[in-house]
C-alpha positions as CSV (number, residue, x, y, z in Angstrom):
1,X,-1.6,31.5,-12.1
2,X,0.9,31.5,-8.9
3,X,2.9,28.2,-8.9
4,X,1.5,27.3,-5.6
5,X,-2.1,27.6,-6.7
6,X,-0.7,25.1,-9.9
7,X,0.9,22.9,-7.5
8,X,-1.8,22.3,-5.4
9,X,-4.1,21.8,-7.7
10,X,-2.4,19.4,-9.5
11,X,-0.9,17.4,-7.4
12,X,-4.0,14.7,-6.7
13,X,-4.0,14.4,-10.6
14,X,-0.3,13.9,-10.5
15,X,0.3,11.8,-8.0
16,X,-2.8,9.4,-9.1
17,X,-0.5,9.0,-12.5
18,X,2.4,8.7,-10.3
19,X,0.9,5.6,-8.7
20,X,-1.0,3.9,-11.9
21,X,2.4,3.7,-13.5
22,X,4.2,2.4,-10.1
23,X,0.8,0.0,-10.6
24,X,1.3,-0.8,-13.7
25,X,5.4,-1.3,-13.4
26,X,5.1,-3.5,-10.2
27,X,1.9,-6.1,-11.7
28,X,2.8,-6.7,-15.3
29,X,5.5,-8.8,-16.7
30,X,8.3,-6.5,-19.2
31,X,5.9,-8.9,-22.0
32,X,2.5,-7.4,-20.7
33,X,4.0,-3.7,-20.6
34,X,4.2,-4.3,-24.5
35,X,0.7,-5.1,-25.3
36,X,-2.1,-2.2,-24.7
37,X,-4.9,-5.4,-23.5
38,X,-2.7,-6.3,-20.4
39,X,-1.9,-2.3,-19.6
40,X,-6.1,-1.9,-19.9
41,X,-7.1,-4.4,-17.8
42,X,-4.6,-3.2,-15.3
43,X,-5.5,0.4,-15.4
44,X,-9.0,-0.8,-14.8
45,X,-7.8,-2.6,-11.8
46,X,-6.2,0.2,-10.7
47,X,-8.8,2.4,-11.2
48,X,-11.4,1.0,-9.1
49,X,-8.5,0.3,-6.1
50,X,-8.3,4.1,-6.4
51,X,-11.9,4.5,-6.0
52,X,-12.4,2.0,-3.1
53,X,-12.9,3.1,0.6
54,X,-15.1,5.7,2.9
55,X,-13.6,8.2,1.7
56,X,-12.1,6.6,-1.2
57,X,-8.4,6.8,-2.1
58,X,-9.2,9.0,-5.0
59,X,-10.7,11.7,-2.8
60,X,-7.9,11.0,0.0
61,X,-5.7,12.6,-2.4
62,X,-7.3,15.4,-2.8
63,X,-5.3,16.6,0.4
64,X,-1.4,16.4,0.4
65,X,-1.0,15.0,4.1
66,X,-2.8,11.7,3.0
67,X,-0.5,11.2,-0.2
68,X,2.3,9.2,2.0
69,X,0.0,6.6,3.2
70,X,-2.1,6.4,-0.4
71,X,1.5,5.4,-2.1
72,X,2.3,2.9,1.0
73,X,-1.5,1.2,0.2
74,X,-1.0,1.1,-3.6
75,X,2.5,-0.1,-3.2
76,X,1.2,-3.4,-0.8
77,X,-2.1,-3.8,-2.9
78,X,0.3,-4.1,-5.9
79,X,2.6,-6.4,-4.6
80,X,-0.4,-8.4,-3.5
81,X,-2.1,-8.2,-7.1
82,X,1.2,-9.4,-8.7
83,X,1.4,-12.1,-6.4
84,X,-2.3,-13.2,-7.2
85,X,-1.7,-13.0,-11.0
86,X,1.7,-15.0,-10.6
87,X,0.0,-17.8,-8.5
88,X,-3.1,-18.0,-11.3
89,X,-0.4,-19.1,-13.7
């Protein structure tokens, strides 16, 4: 298979990983990282944030120009969960 084709192919997948773990990293506490409940529940969040929208942000990245502004919306939606979670405490 031609790297191009591989790249291109891939790189939704990729970059949806990418993002869950910039998720993940910007949410939980170093503590919560530790403990596979926290990292679940967060993963779920994530998960249906990625699936949100008309068209969703899953199927967004399905085409490389919309990549950019997917990262900027998970980034701010993070920041904003974190925020959430620390006020709940």
């Amino acid at each position: 298979m031609p790297l191009e084709i591989l790249r291109r192919e891939s790189s939704a997948v990729l970059t949806e990983a990418e993002l869950q773990w910039a998720w993940l990293d910007e949410v939980l506490t170093d503590a919560e990282l530790g403990s596979e409940d926290a990292i679940t529940v967060e993963a779920t969040a994530f998960d249906g944030w990625l699936g949100a929208g008309t068209p969703s942000r899953r199927v967004r990245l399905g085409n490389d120009i919309h990549h950019a502004d997917v990262r900027r919306e998970a980034l701010r939606a993070a920041r904003e969960r974190a925020r959430t979670r620390e006020d709940a405490r």
